[in-house]
Backbone bond lengths (Angstrom), bond angles and torsions (degrees), N, CA, C in turn:
res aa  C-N    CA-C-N  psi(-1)  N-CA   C-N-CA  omega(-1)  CA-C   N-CA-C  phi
1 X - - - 1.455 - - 1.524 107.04 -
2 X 1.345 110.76 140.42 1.460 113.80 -167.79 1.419 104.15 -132.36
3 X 1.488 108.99 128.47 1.589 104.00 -172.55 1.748 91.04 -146.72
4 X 1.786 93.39 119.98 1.722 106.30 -164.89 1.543 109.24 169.42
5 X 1.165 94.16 -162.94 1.644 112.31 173.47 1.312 93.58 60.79
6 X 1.672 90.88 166.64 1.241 131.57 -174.82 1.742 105.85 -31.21
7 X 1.129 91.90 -72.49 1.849 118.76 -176.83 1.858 104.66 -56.69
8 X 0.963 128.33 -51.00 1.567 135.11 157.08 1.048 162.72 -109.19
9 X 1.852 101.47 23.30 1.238 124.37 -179.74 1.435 117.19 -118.24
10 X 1.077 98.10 51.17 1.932 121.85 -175.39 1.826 82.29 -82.79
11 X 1.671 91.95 159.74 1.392 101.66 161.49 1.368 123.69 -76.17
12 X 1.278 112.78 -2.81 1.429 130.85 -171.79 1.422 96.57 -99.01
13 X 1.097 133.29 -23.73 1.616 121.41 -178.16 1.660 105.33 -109.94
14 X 0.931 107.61 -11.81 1.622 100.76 155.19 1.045 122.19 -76.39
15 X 1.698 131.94 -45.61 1.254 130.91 156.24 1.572 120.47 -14.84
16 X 1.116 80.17 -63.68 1.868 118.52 -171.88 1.465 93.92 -43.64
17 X 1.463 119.71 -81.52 1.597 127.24 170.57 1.392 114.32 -36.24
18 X 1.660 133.47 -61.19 0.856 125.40 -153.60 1.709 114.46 -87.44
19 X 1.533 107.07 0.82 1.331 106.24 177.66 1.625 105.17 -92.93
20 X 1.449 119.88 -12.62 1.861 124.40 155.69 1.512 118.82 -66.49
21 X 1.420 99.09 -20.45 1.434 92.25 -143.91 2.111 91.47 -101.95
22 X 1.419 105.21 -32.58 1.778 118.28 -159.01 1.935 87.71 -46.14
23 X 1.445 100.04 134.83 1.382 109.78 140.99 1.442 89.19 79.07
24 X 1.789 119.82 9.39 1.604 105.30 172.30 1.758 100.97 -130.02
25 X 0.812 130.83 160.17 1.395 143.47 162.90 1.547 129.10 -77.71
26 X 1.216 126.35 127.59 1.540 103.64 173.56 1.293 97.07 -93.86
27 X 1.600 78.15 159.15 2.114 111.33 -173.28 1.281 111.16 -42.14
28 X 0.868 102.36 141.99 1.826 110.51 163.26 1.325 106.92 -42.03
29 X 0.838 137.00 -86.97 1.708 145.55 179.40 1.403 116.79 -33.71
30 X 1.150 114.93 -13.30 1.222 104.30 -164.99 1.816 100.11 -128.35
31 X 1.834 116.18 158.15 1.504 107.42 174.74 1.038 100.14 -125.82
32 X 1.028 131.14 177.93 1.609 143.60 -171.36 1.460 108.75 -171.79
33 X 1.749 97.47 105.67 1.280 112.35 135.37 1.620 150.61 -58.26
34 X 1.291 117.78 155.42 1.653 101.08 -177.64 1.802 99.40 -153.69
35 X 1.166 127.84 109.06 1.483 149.17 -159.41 1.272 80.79 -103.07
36 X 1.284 151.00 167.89 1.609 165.31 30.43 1.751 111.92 6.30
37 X 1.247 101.82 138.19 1.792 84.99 -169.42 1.436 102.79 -110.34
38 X 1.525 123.40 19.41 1.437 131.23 147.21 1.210 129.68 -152.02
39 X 1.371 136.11 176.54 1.408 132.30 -167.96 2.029 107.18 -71.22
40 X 1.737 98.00 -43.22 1.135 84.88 172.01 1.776 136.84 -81.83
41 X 1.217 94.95 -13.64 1.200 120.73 161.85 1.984 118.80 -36.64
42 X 1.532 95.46 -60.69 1.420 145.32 -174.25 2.101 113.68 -49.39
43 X 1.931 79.55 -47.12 1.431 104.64 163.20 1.299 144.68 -79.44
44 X 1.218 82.98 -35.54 1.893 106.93 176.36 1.315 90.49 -69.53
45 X 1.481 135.72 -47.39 1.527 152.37 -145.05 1.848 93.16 -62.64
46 X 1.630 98.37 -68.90 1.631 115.07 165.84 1.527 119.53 -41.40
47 X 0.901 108.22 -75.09 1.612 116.77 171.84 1.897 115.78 -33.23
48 X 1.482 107.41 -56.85 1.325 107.18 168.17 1.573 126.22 -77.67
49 X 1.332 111.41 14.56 1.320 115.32 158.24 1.908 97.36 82.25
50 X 1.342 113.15 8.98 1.896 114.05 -172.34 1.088 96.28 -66.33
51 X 1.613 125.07 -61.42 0.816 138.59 -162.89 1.671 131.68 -40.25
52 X 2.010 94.81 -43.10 1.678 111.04 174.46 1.765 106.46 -71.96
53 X 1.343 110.68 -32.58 1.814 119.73 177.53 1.313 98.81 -40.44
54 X 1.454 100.93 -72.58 2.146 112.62 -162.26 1.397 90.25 -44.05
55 X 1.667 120.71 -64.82 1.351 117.07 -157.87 1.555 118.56 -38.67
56 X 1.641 93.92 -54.41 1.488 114.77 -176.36 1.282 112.62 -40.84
57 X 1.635 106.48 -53.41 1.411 106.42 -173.85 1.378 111.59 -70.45
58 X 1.062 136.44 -4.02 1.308 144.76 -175.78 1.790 129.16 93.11
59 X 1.559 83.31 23.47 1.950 96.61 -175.59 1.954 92.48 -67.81
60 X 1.702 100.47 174.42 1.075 106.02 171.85 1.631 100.17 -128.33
61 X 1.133 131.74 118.79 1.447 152.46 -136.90 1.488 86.70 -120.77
62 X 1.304 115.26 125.79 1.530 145.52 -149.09 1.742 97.71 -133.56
63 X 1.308 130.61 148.32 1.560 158.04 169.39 1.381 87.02 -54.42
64 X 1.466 127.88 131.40 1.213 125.75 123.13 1.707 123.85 19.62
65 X 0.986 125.55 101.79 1.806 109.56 174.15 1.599 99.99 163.05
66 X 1.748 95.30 162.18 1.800 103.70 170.86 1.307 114.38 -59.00
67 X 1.282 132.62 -13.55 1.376 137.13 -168.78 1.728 132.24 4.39
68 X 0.881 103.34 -31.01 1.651 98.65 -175.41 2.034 93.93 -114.05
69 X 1.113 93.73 -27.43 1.896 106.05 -177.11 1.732 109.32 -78.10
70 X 1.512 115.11 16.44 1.692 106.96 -164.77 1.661 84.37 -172.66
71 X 1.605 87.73 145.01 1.378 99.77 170.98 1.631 125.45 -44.84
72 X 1.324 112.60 -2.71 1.670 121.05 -157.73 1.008 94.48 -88.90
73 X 1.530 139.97 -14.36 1.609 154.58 -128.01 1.758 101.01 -73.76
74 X 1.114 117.55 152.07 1.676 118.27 170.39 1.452 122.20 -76.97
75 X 1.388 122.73 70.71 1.258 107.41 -173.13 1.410 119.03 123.39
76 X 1.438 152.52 122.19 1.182 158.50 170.28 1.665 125.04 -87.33
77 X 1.435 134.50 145.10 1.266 105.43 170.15 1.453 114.55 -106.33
78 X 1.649 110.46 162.41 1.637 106.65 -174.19 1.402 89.81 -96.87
79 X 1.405 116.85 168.28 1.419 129.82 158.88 0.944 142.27 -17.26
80 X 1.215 130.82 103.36 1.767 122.56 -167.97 1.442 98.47 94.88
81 X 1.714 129.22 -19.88 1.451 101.57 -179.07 1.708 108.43 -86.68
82 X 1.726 107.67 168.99 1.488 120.90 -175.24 1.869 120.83 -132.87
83 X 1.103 98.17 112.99 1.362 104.40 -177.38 1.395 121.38 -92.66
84 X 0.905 124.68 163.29 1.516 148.78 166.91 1.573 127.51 -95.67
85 X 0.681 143.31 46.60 1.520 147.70 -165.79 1.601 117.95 -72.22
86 X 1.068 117.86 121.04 1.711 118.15 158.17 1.434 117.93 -85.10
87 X 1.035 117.74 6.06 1.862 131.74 161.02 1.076 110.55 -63.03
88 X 1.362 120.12 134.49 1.473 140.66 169.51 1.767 115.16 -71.54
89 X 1.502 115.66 16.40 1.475 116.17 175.11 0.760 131.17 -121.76
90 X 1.827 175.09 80.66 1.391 154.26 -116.19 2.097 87.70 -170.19
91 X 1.378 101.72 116.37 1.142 113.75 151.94 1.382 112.08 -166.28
92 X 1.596 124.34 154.76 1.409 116.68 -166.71 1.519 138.11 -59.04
93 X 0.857 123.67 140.45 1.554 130.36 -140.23 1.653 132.16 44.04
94 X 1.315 83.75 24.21 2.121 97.99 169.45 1.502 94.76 -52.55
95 X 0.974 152.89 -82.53 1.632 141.49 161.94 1.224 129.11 -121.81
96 X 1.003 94.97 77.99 1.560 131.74 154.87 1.554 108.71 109.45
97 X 1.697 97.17 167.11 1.899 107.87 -167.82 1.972 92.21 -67.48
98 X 1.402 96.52 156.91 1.301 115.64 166.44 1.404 112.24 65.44
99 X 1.315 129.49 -21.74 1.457 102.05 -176.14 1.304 112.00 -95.97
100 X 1.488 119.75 -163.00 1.395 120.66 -177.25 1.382 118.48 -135.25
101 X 1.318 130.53 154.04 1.082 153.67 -160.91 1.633 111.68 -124.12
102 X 1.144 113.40 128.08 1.520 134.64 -179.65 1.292 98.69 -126.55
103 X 1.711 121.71 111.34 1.566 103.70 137.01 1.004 139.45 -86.31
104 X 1.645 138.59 166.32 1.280 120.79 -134.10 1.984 87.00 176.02
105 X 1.440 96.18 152.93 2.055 108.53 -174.62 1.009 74.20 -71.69
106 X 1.221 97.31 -172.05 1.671 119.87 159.54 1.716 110.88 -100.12
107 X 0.920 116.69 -9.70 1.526 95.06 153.99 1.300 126.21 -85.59
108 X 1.499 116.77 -20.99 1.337 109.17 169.53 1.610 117.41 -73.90
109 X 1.506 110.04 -30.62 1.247 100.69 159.22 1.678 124.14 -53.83
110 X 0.916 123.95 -62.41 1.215 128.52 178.72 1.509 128.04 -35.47
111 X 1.785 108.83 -68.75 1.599 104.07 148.34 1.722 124.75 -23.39
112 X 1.377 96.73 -60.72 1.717 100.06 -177.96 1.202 107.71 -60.35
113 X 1.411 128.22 -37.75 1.682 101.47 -169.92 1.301 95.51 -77.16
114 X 1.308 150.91 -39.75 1.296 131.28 179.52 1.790 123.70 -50.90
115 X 0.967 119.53 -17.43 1.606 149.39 -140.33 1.732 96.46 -108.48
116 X 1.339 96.83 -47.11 1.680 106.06 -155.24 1.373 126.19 66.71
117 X 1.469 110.64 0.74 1.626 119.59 -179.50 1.924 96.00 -136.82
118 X 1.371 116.78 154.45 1.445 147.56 172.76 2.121 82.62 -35.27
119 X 1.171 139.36 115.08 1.045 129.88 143.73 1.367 128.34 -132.53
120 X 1.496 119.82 165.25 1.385 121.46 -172.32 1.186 108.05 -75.15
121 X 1.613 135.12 157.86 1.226 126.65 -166.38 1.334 97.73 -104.28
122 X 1.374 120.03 -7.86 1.814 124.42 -177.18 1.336 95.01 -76.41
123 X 1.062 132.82 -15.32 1.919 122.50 -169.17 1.814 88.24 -93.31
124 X 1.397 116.16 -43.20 1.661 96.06 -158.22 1.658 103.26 -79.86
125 X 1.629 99.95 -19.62 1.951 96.04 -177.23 1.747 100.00 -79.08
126 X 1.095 118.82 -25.50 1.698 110.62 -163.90 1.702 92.19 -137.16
127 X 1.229 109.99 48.76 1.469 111.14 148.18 1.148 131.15 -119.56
């Protein structure tokens, strides 16, 4: 699960994520990235404490950058695997042969990485 870039790595959509995510863990099965889509962005991120949430939950917190939206991205998928993306790009072999790509808010990302499956973010805030 990828929650970032340009298109969803506002400080406002981390908020967004990290108020699903505080005080929960993502799934075993599942990983989650978290890009900031600028340096100051990145800071504010630190400063508001977002940054220790993702960690907590067990995200892996990435530099500033398009990362999952550009070849520069952290990571490829093999065959049969399925992502989650808050990137504005999805066509076949955007990273890598065979797997698949979902875009998705960032709260729906977020729910899902806790979930390990595609979920609504209205079940994990009002469940």
């Amino acid at each position: 699960v990828f929650i970032g870039s340009c298109t969803d790595g506002s400080l406002e959509d981390l908020r967004v994520a990290v108020g699903i995510l505080k005080g929960r863990r993502v799934h075993r099965d599942s990983r989650l990235i978290g890009t900031p889509a600028t340096a100051e962005v990145a800071q504010k991120a630190l400063e508001e404490g977002i940054t220790q949430v993702l960690l907590n939950a067990g995200a892996v917190v990435t530099n500033p950058s398009c990362a999952l939206c550009t070849i520069g991205h952290p990571g490829v998928l093999a065959s049969g695997d399925v992502t989650l993306s808050t990137g504005n790009r999805n066509y076949p072999g955007k990273i890598g042969k065979g797997g698949e790509i979902y875009l998705v808010s960032p709260a729906t990302a977020a729910a899902s990485a806790l979930f390990g499956k595609i979920t609504d973010p209205w079940d994990v805030s009002n469940g």
